[in-house]
C-alpha positions in Angstrom: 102.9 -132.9 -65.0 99.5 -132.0 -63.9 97.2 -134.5 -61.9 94.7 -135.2 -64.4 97.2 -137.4 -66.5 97.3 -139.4 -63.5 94.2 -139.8 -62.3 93.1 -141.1 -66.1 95.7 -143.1 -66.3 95.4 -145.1 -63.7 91.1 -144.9 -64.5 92.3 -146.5 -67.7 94.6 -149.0 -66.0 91.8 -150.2 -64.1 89.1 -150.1 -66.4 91.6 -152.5 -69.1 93.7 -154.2 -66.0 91.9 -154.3 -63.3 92.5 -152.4 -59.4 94.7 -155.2 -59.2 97.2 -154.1 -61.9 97.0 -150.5 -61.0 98.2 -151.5 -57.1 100.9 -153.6 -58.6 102.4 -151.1 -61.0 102.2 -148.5 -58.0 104.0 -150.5 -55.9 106.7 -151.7 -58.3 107.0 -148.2 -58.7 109.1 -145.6 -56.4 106.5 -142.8 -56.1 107.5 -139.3 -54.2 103.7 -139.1 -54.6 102.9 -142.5 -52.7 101.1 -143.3 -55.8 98.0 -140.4 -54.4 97.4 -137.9 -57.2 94.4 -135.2 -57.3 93.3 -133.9 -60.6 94.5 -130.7 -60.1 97.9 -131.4 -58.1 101.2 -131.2 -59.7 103.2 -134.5 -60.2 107.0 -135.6 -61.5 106.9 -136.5 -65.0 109.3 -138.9 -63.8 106.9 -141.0 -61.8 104.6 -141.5 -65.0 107.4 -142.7 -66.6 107.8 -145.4 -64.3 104.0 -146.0 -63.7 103.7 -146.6 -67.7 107.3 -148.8 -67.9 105.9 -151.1 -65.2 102.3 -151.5 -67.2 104.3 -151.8 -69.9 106.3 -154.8 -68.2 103.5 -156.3 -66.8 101.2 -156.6 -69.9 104.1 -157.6 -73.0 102.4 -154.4 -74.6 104.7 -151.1 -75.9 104.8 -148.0 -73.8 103.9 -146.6 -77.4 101.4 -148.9 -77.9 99.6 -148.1 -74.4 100.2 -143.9 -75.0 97.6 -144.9 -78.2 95.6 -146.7 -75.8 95.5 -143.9 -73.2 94.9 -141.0 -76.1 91.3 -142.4 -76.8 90.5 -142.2 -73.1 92.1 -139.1 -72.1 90.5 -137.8 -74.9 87.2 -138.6 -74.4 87.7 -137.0 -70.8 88.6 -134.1 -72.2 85.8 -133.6 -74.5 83.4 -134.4 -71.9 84.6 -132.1 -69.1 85.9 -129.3 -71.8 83.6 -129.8 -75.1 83.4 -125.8 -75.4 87.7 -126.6 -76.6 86.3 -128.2 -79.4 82.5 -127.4 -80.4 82.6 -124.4 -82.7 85.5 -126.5 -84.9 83.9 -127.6 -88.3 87.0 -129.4 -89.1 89.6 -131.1 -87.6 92.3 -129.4 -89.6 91.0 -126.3 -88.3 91.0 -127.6 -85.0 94.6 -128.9 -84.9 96.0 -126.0 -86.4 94.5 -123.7 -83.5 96.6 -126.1 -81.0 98.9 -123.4 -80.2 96.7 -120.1 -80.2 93.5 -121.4 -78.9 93.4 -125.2 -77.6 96.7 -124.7 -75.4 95.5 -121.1 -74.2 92.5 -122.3 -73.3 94.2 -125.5 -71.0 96.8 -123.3 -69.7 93.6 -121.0 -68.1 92.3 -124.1 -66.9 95.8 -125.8 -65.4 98.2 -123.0 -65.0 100.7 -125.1 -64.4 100.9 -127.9 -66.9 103.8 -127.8 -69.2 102.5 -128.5 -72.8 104.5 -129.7 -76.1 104.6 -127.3 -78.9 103.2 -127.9 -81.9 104.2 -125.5 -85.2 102.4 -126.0 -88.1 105.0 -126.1 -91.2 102.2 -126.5 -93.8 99.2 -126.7 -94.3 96.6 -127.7 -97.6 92.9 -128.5 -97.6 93.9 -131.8 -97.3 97.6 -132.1 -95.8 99.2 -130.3 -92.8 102.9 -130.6 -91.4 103.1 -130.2 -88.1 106.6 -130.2 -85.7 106.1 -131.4 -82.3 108.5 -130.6 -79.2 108.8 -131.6 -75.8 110.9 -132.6 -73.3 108.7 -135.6 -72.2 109.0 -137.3 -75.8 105.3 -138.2 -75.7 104.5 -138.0 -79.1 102.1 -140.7 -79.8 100.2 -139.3 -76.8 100.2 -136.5 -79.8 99.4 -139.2 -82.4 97.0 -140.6 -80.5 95.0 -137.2 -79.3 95.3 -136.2 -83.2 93.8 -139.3 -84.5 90.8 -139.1 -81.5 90.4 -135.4 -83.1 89.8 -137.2 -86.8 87.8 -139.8 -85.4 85.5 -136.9 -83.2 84.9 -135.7 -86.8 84.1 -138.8 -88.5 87.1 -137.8 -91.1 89.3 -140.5 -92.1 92.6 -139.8 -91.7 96.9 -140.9 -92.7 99.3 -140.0 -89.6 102.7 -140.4 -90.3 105.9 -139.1 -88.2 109.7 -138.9 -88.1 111.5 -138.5 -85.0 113.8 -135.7 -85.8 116.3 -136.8 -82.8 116.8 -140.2 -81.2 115.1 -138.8 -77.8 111.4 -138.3 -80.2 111.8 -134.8 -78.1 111.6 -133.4 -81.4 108.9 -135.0 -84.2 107.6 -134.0 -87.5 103.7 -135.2 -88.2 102.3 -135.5 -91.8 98.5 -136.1 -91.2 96.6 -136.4 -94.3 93.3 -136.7 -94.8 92.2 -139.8 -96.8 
């Protein structure tokens, strides 16, 4: 997993938590990494795992619930170190249809090693789109999350709904409807 998940996740952890909070989790944590990541280093997925867990343990809120969190920040990174990825999109159906063939071609230039989820569109209508989402790391509301920063970007409200297609979430189906 590539550094930059790390580095604004624990930005976020301190900016809700405190440095305080982000030292504890660390240390709670076992960490190949010692709990130093660069942006652009390559990282376990496994220790993110635990760092979230523990913030998770620490603060009585969800790991889902904290992924949502995180999406709004890690979002709001991206658009303001990458906003070329998004600025010619009208729409964000548009844009979260091009996931696959323009926004994931465009990180992998950028971070030729991160290991991004798929997501196939099924369906899509002016106002409805079906897409699947797969990935090992089961971070789907991450996805939720990014996809409902995307709406929000555009000032379109929107519906999100998912099914977990296995009991891992490794494998989820998104209806996101435009309201």
């Amino acid at each position: 997993m590539k550094g930059i998940i790390f580095t604004e996740f624990l930005d976020l952890v301190e900016e809700k938590f405190g440095l305080a909070m982000v030292d504890k989790i660390i240390n709670q944590s076992k960490l190949d990494s010692g709990g130093v990541y660069t942006s652009v280093g390559t990282y376990e997925f496994a220790e993110m795992l635990q760092l979230i867990s523990n913030l998770s343990k620490n603060t009585d809120i969800s790991v889902d619930d904290l992924l949502l969190v995180y999406s709004e920040h890690l979002f709001a990174t991206l658009i303001k170190t990458h906003p070329k990825l998004v600025d010619h999109y009208k729409d964000p159906m548009d844009l979260l249809a091009s996931i696959e063939n323009h926004i994931h071609v465009e990180v992998q230039k950028i971070y030729p090693e991160a290991q991004l989820p798929t997501f196939d569109l099924e369906e899509r209508t002016e106002t409805k789109m079906v897409m699947l989402y797969k990935s090992d790391k089961a971070l789907y509301m991450l996805g939720k999350g990014l996809m409902l920063e995307t709406f929000k970007l555009f000032k379109v409200p929107v519906s999100i709904n998912y099914e977990k297609l296995n009991t891992l979430g490794t494998e989820v189906r998104f209806v996101i409807e435009k309201v």
